[in-house]
C-alpha positions in Angstrom: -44.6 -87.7 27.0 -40.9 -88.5 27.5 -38.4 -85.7 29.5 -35.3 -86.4 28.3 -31.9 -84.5 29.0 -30.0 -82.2 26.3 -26.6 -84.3 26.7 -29.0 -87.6 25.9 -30.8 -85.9 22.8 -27.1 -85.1 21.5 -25.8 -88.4 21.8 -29.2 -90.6 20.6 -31.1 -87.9 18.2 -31.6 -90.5 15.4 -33.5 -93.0 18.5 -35.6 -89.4 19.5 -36.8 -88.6 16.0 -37.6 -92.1 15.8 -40.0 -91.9 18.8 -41.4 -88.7 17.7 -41.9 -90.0 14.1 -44.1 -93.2 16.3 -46.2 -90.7 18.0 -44.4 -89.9 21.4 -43.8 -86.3 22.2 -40.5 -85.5 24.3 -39.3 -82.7 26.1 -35.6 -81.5 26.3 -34.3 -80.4 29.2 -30.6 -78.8 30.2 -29.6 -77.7 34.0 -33.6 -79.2 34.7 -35.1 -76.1 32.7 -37.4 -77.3 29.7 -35.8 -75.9 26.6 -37.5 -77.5 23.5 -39.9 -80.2 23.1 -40.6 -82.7 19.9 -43.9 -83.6 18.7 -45.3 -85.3 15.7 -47.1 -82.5 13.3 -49.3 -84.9 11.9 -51.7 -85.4 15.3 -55.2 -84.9 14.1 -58.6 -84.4 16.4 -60.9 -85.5 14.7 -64.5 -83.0 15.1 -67.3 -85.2 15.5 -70.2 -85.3 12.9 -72.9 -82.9 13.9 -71.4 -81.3 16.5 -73.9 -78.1 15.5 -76.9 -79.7 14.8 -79.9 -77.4 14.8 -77.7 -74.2 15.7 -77.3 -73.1 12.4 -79.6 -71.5 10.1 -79.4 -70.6 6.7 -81.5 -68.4 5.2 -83.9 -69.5 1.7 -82.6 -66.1 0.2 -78.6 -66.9 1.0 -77.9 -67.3 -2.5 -79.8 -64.3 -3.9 -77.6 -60.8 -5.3 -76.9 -58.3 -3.0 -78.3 -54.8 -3.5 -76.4 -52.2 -5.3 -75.8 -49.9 -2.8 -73.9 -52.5 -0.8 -72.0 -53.7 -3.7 -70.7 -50.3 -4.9 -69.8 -50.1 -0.8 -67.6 -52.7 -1.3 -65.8 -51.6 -4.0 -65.2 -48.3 -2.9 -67.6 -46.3 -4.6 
C-alpha cells in the first residue's frame, strides 16, 4: 500500500496505473484527507478445498418431485 498525494497522481498517472496494474494498491490523498484509492480488480482469495467437510448433508431424496400442493404454491395457484 502506497499513499501518494493528488498533485503527484496528476503529474505521474501513467507510472500509478502501472503499479496498480503490478499489484500495488495506492491511496490518493489531497490537504492529508484520503480521497480515492487504486487497486487491482483481479485479486483473487483463493477458498481452500474442503473447507466444509462433513458439515453438509444432502439428502438420498434431494432429487425426487416435489408434491403438488407445494408446486401449485409456487406458481400462484
Amino acid at each position: 500500500m502506497q499513499t501518494i498525494n493528488l498533485n503527484d497522481f496528476y503529474s505521474e498517472t501513467q507510472k500509478y496505473i502501472q503499479s496498480v496494474i503490478s499489484g500495488q494498491e495506492i491511496f490518493v490523498s489531497d490537504n492529508g484527507k484520503l480521497i480515492f484509492e487504486l487497486k487491482p480488480l483481479n485479486k483473487k482469495k483463493s477458498r481452500p478445498y474442503g473447507l466444509c467437510k462433513n458439515e453438509i448433508t444432502i439428502s438420498d431424496d434431494f432429487d425426487e418431485s416435489l408434491p403438488e400442493d407445494l408446486i401449485a404454491e409456487f406458481e400462484g395457484k
